[in-house]
VEXMAR-477899 format. One record per residue: residue in one letter; x, y, z of N, C-alpha, C, O, CB in turn; residue number from 1. Coordinates in Angstrom, 2 decimals, always signed. Glycine has a CB too. Example, Ala and Ser with C-alpha at 12.3 -4.5 7.8 and 13.67 -1.06 7.14 Angstrom:
# residues 2
A | +13.19 | -5.69 | +7.80 | +12.30 | -4.50 | +7.80 | +13.20 | -3.30 | +7.80 | +14.24 | -3.32 | +8.46 | +11.31 | -4.47 | +9.05 | 1
S | +12.85 | -2.25 | +7.08 | +13.67 | -1.06 | +7.14 | +12.90 | +0.03 | +7.87 | +13.41 | +1.14 | +8.04 | +14.08 | -0.60 | +5.72 | 2
# end
This chain:
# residues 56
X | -30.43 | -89.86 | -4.10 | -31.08 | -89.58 | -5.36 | -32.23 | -90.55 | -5.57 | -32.11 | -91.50 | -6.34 | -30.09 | -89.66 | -6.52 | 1
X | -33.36 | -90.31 | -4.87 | -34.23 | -91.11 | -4.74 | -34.87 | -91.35 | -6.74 | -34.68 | -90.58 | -7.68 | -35.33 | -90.37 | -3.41 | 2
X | -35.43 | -92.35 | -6.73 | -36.53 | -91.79 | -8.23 | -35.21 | -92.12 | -9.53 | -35.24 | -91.83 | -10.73 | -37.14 | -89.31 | -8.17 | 3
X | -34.65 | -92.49 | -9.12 | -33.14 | -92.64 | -10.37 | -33.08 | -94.33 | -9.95 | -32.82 | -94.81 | -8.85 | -31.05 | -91.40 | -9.81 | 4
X | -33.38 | -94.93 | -11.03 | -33.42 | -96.06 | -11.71 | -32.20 | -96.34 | -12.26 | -31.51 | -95.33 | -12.22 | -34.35 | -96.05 | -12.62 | 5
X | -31.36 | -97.70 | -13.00 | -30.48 | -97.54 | -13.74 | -31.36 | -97.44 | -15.33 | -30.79 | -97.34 | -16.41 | -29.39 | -98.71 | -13.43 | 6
X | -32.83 | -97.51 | -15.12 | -33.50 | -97.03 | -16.70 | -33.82 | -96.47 | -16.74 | -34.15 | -96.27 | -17.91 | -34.21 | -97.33 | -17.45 | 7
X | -34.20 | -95.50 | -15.89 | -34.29 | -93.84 | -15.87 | -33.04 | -92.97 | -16.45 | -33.13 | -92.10 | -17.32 | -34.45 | -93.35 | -14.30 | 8
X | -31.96 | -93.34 | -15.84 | -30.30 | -92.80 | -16.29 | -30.35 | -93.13 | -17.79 | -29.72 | -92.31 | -18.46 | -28.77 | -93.79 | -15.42 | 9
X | -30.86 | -94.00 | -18.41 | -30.24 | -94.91 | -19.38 | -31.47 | -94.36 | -20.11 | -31.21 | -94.63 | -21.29 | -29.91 | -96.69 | -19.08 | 10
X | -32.51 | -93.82 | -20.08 | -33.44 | -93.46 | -20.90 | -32.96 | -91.77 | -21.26 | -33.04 | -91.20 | -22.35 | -34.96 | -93.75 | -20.15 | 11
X | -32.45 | -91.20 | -19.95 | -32.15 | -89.62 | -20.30 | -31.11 | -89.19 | -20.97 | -30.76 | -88.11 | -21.43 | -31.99 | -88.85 | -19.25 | 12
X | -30.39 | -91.08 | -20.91 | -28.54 | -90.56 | -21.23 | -29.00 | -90.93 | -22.75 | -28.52 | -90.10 | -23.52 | -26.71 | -91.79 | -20.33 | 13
X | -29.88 | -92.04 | -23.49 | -30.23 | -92.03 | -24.69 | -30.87 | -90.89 | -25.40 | -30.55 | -90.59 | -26.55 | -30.87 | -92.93 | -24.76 | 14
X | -31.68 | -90.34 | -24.77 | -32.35 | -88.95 | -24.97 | -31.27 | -88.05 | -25.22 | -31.19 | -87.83 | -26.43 | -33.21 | -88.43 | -23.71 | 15
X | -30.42 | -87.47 | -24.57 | -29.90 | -86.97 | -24.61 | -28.69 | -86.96 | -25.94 | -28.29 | -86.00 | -26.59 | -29.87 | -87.06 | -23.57 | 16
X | -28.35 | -88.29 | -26.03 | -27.35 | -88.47 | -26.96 | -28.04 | -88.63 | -28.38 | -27.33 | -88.52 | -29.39 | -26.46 | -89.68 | -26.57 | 17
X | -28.99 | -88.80 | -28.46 | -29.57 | -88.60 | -29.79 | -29.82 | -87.22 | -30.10 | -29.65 | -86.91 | -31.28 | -30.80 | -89.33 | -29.95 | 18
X | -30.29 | -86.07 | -29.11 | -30.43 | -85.11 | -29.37 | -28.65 | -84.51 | -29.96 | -28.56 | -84.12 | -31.12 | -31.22 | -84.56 | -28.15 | 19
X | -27.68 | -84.50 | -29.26 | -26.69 | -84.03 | -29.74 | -26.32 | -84.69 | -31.12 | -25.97 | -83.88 | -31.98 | -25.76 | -84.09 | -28.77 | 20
X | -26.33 | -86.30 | -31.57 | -25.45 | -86.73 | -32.11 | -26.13 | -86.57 | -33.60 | -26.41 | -87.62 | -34.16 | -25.01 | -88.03 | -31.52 | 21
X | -26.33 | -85.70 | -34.08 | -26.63 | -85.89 | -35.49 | -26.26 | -86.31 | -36.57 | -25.05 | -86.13 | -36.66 | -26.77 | -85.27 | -35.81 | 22
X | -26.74 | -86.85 | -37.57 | -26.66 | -87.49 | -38.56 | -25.29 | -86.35 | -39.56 | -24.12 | -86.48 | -39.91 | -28.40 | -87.73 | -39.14 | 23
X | -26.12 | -85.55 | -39.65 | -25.48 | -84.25 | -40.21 | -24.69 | -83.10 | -40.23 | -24.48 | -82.03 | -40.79 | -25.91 | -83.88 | -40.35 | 24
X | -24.15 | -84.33 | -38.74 | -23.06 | -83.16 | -37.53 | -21.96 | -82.86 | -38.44 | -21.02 | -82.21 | -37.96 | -22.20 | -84.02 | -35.79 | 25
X | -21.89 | -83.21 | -39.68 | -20.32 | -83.65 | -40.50 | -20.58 | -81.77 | -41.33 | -19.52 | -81.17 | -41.55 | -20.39 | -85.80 | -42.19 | 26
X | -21.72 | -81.12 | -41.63 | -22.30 | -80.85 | -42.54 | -22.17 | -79.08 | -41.58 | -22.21 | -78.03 | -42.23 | -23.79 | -81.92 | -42.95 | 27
X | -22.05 | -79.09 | -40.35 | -22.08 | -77.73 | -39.27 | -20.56 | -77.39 | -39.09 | -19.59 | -78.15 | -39.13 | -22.85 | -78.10 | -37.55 | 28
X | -20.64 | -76.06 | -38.88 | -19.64 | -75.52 | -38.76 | -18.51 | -76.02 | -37.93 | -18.93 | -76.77 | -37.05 | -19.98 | -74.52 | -38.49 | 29
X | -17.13 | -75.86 | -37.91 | -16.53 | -76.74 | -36.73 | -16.55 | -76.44 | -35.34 | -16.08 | -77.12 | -34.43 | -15.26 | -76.92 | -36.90 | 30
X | -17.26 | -75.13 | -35.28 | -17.45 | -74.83 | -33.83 | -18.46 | -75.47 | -33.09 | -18.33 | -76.07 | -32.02 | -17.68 | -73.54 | -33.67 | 31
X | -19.65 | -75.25 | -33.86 | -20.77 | -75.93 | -33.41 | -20.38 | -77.34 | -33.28 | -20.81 | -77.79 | -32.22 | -21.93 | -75.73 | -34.29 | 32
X | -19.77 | -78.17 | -33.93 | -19.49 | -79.36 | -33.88 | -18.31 | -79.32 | -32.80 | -18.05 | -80.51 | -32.63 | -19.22 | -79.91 | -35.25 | 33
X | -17.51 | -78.59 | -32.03 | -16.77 | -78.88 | -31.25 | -18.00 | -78.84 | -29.75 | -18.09 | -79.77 | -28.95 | -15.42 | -77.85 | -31.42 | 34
X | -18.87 | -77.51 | -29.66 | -19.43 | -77.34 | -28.30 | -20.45 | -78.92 | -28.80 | -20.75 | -79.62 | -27.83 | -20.39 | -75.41 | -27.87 | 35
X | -20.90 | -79.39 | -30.09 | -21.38 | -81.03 | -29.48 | -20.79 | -81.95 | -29.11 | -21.27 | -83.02 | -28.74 | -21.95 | -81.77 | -30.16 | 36
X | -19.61 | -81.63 | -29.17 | -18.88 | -83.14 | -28.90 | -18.56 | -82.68 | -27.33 | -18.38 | -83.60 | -26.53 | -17.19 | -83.63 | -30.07 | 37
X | -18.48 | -81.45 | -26.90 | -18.34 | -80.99 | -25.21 | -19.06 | -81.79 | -25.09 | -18.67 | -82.94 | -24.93 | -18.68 | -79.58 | -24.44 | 38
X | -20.53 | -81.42 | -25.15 | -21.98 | -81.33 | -24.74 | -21.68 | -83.16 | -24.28 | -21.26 | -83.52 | -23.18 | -23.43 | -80.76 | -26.29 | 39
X | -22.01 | -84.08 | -25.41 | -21.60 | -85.30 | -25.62 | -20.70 | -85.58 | -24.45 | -21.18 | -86.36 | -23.63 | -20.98 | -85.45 | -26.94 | 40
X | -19.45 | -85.10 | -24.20 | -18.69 | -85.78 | -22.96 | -19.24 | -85.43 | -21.78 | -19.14 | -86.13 | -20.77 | -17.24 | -85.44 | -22.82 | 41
X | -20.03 | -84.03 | -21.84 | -20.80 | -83.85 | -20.32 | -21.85 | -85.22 | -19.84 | -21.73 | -85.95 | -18.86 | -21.94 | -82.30 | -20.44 | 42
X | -23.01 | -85.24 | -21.05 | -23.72 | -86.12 | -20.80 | -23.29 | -87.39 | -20.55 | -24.11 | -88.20 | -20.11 | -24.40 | -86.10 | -21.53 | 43
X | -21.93 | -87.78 | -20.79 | -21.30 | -89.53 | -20.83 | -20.96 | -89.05 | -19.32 | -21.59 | -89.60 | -18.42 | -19.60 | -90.22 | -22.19 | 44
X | -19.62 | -87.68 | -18.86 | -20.13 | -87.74 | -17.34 | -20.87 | -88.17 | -16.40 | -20.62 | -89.00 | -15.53 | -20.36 | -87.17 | -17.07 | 45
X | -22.42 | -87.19 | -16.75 | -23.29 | -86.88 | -15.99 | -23.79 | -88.51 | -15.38 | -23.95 | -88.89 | -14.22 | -24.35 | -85.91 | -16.80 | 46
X | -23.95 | -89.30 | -16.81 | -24.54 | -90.88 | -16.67 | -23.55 | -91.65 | -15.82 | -23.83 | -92.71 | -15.28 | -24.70 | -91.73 | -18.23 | 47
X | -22.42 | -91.08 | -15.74 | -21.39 | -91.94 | -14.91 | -21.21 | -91.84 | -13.49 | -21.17 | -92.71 | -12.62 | -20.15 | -91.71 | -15.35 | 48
X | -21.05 | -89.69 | -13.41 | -21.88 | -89.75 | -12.21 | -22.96 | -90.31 | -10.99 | -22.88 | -90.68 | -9.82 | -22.13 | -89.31 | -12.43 | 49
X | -24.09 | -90.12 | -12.11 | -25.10 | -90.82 | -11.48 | -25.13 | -92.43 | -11.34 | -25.22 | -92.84 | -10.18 | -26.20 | -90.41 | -12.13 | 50
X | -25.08 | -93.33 | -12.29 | -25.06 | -94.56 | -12.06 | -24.08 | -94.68 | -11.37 | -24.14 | -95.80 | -10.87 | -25.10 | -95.31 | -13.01 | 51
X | -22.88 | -93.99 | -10.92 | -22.00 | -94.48 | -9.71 | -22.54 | -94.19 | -7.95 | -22.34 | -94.86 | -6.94 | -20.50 | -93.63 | -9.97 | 52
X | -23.32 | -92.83 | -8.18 | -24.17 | -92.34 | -7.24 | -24.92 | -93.40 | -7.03 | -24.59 | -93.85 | -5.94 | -24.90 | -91.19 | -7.56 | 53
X | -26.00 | -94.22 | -7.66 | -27.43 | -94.78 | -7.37 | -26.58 | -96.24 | -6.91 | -27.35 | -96.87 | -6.19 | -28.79 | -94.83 | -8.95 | 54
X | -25.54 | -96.83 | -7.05 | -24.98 | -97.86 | -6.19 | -24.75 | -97.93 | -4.67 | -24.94 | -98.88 | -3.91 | -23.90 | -98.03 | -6.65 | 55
X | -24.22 | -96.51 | -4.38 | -24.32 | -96.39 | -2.58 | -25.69 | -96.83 | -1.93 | -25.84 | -96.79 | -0.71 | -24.14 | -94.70 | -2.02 | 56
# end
């Protein structure tokens, strides 16, 4: 995974988690608020994934 930084990971995994985590998540239906909190554990994955990847 050439081009993957640990501040590249750490800039997309912030990006990312601000986009899901809203202020006003309290205020959406509970469904929608269940597929963000998926969404949310994918992206904590994905960053774990990769920063375990970019160590080899």
């Amino acid at each position: 995974m050439e081009g993957l930084t640990p501040e590249t990971i750490e800039k997309a995994y912030n990006r990312k988690m601000e986009a899901y985590q809203a202020s006003d998540q309290q205020n959406l239906p509970e469904s929608i608020q269940q597929l963000l909190h998926e969404k949310i554990q994918e992206v904590k994955e994905a960053k774990k994934v990769l920063s375990e990847g970019n160590k080899i």
